[in-house]
C-alpha positions in Angstrom: 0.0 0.0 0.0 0.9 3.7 -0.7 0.1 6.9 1.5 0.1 10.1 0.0 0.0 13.3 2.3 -1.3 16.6 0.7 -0.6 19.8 2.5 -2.3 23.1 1.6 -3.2 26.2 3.2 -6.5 27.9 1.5 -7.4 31.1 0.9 -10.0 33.0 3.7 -13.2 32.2 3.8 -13.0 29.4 1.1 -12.4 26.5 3.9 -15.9 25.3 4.1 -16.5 25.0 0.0 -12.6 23.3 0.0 -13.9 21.0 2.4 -17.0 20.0 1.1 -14.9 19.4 -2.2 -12.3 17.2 -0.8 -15.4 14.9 0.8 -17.0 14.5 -2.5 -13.5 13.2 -3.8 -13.3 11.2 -1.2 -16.9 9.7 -2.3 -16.1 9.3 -5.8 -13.2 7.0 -4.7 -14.8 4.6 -3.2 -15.7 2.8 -6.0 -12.5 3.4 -7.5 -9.7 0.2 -7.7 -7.1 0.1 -5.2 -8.9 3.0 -2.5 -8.2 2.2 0.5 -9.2 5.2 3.0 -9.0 8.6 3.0 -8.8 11.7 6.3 -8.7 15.5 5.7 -7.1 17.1 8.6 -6.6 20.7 9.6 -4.1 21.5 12.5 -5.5 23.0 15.9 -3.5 26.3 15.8 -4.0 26.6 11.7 -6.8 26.7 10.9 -6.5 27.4 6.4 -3.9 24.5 6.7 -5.5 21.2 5.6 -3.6 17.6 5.4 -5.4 15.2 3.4 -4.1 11.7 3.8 -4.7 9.3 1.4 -4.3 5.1 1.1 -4.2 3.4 -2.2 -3.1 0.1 -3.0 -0.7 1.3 -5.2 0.3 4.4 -6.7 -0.7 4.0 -10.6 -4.5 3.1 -8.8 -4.1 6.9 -7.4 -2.8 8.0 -10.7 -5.8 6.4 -12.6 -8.3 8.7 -10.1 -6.9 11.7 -10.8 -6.6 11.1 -14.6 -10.3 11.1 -14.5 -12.1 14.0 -15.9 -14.7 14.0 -13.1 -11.6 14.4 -10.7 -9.8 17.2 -13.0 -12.7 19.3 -12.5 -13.1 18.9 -8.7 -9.1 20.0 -9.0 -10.3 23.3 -10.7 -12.4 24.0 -8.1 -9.9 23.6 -5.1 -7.4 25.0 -6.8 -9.0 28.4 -6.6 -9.5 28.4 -2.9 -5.6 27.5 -2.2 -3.6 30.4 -0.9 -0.5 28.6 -2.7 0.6 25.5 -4.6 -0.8 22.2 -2.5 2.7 19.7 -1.4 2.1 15.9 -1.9 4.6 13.5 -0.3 4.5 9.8 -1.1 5.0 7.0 1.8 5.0 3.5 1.4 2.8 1.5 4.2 5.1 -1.0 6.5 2.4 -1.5 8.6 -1.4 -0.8 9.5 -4.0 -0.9 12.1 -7.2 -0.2 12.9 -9.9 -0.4 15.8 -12.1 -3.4 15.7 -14.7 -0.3 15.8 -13.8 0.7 12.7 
C-alpha cells in the first residue's frame, strides 16, 4: 500500500466549500480500484492549513483517479480556494492498524 500526504493552506473564507470538495473526492473514490481510505485534517492552531491523507493500493491506482475527468474538475475547483501551490509526499505503508470499531 501507498500513502500520500497533501498539504495546503487555503485562501480565507473558502475553507468550508474546499472542504465540502475534498469529501465529494473522497466519495467518488470509493468505488475506484485500489482506495483504500481517506482523512482531511486541519491542525488545531491553523486553521487554512489542511492535510489530506490518502491510502491506495498502489500508486498508478491513485494515478488512474486523478486522470479522470470528473476528478480534473473537482481539481479546478480547489485550486481556486488554495492560498499557494498544495505539497504531496509519497510513503510506502510497512504496517497498518485499525480499531475493531472501525
Amino acid at each position: 500500500m501507498m500513502t500520500v500526504i497533501t498539504t495546503t493552506v487555503l485562501r480565507p473564507g473558502g475553507e468550508q466549500q474546499w472542504d465540502e470538495a475534498v469529501r465529494e473526492r473522497f466519495e467518488s473514490a470509493h468505488g475506484r480500484p485500489g482506495w483504500v481510505s481517506g482523512q482531511l485534517l486541519t491542525p488545531e492552531d491553523e486553521q487554512q492549513t489542511r492535510v489530506i491523507v490518502g491510502t491506495w493500493r498502489s500508486r498508478e491506482d491513485w494515478e488512474a483517479w486523478h486522470h479522470d475527468p470528473a476528478f480534473q474538475e473537482a481539481r479546478d475547483t480547489l485550486e481556486g480556494l488554495e492560498a499557494q501551490p498544495s505539497r504531496s509526499q509519497w510513503f510506502e505503508v510497512v504496517s497498518a492498524a485499525h480499531s475493531p470499531e472501525h
